[in-house]
mmCIF file of the C-alpha atoms, coordinates in Angstrom:
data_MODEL
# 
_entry.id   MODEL 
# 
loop_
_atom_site.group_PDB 
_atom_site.id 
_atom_site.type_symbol 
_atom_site.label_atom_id 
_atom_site.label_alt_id 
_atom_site.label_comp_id 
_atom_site.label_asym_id 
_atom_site.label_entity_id 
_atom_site.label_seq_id 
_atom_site.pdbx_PDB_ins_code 
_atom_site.Cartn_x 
_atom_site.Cartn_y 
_atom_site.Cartn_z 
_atom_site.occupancy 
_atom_site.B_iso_or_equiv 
_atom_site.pdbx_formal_charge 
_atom_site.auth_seq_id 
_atom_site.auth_comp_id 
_atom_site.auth_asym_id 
_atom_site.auth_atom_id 
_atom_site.pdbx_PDB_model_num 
ATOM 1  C CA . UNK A 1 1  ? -1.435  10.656  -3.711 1.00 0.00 ? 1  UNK A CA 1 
ATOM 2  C CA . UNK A 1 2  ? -1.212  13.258  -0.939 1.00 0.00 ? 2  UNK A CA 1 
ATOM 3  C CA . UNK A 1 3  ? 0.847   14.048  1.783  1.00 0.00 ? 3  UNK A CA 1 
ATOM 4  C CA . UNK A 1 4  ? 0.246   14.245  5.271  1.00 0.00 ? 4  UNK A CA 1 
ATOM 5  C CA . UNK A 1 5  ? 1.900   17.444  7.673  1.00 0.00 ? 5  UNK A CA 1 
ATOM 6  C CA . UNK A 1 6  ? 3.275   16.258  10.548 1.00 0.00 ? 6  UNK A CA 1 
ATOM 7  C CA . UNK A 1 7  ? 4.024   19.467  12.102 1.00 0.00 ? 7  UNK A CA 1 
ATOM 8  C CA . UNK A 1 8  ? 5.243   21.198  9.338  1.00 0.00 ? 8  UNK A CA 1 
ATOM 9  C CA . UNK A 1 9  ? 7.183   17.857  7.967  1.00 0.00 ? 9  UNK A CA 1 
ATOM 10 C CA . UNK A 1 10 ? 5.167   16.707  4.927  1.00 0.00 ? 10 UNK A CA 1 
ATOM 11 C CA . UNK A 1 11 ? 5.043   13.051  4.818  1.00 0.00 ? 11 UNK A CA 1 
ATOM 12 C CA . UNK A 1 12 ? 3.841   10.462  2.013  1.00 0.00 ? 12 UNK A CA 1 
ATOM 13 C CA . UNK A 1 13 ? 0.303   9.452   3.150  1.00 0.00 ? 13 UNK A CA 1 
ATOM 14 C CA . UNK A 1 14 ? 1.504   5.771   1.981  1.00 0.00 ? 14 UNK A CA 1 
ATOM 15 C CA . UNK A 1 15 ? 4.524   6.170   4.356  1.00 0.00 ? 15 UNK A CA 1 
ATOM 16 C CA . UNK A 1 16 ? 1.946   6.998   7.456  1.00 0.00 ? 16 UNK A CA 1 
ATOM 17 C CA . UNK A 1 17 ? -0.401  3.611   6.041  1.00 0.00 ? 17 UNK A CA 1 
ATOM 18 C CA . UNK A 1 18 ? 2.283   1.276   6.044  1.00 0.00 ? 18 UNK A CA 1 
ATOM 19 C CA . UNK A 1 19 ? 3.372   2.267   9.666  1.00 0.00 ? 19 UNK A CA 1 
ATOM 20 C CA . UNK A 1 20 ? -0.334  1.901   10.675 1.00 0.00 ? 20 UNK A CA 1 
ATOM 21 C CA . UNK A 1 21 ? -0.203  -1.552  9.072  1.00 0.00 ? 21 UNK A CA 1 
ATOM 22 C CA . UNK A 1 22 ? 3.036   -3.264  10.862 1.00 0.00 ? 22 UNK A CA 1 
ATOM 23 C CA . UNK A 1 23 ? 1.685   -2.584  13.760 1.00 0.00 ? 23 UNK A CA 1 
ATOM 24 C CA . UNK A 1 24 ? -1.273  -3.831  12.937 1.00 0.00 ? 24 UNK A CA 1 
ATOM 25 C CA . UNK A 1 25 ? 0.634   -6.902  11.712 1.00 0.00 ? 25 UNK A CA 1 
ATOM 26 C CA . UNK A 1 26 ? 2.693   -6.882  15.100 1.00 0.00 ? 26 UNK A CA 1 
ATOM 27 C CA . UNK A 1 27 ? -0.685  -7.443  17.032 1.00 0.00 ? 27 UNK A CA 1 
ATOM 28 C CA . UNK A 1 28 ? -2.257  -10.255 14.037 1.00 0.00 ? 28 UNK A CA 1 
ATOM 29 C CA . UNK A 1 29 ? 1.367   -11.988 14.419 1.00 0.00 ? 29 UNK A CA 1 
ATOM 30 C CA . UNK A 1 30 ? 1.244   -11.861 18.442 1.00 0.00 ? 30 UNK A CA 1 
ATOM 31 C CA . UNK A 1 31 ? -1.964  -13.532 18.180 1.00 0.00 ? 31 UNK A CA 1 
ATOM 32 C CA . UNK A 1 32 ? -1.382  -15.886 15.805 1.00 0.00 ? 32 UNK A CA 1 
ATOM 33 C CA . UNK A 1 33 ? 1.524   -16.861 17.551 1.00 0.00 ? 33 UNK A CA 1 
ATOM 34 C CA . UNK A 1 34 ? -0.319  -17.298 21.207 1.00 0.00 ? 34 UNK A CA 1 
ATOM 35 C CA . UNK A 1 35 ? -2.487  -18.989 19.379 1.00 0.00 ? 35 UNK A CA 1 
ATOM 36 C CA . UNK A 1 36 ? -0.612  -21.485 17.963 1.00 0.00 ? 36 UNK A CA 1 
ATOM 37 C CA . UNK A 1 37 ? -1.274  -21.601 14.450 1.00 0.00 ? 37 UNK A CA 1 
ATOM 38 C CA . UNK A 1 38 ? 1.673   -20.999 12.902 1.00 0.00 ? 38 UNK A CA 1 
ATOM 39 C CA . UNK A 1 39 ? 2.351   -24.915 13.081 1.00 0.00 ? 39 UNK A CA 1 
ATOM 40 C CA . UNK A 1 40 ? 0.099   -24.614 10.552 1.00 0.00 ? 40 UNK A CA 1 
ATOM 41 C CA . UNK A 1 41 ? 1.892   -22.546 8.162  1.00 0.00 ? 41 UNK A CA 1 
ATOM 42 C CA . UNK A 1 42 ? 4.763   -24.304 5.891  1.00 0.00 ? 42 UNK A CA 1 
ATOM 43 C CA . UNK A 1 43 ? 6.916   -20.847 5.546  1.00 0.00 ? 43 UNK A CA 1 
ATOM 44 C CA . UNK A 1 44 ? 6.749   -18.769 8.213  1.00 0.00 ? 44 UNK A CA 1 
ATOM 45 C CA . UNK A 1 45 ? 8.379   -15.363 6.975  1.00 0.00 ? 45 UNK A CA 1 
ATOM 46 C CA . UNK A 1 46 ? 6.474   -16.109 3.257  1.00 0.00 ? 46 UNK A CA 1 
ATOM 47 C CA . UNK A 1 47 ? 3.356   -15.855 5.979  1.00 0.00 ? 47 UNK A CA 1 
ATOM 48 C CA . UNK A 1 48 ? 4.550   -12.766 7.550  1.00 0.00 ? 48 UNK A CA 1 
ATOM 49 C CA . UNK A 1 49 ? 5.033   -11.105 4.570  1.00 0.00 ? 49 UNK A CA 1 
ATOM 50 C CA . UNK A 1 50 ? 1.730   -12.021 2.774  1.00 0.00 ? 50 UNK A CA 1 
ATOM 51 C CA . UNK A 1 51 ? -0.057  -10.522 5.949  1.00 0.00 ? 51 UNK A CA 1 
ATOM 52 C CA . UNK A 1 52 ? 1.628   -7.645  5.973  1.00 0.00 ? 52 UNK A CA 1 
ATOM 53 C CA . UNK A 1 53 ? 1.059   -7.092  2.487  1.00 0.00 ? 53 UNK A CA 1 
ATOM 54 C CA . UNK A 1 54 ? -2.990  -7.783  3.332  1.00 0.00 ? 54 UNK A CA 1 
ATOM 55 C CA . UNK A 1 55 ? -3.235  -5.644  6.503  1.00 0.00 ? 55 UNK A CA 1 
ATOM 56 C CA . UNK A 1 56 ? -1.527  -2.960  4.111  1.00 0.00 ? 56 UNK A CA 1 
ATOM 57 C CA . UNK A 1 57 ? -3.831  -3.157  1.946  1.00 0.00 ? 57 UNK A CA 1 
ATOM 58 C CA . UNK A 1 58 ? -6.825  -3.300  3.834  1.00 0.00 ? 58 UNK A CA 1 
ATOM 59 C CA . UNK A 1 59 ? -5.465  -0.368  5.915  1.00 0.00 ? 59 UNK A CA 1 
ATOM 60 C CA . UNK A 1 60 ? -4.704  1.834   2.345  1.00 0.00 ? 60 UNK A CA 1 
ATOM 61 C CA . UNK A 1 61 ? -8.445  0.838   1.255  1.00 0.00 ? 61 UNK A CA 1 
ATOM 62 C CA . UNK A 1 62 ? -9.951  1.867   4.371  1.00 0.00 ? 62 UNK A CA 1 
ATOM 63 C CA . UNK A 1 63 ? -8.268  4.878   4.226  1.00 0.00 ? 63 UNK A CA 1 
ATOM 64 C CA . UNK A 1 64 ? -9.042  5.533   0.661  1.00 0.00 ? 64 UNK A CA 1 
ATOM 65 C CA . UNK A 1 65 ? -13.074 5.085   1.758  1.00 0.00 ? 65 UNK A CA 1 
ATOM 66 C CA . UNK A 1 66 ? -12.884 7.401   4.879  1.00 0.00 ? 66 UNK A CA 1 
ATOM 67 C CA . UNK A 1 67 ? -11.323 10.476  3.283  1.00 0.00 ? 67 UNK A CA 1 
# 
């Protein structure tokens, strides 16, 4: 795995990947939420937490293909 530098700070690239995906989760929640499907869900933080895990990964793949 590498690291990233941030201005001399060398930081875990997974570090930078999961900040990229919560706030890509805060958007997908926002919408979900305006949307009104989360009377659809049965658990709501179960839900949160599988999407984060899926916008995590998506983000770490897509990162993984780019580089």
């Amino acid at each position: 795995m590498a690291d990233i530098d941030l201005y001399g700070v060398f930081v875990p690239a997974l570090l930078v990947w999961a900040v990229v995906a919560f706030l890509l989760n805060l958007v997908l929640r926002r919408l979900i939420g305006a949307l009104g499907l989360y009377r659809l869900v049965w658990h709501r933080a179960l839900f949160d937490l599988c999407l984060y895990l899926v916008c995590l990964g998506g983000v770490v793949t897509l990162a993984g293909r780019l580089t």
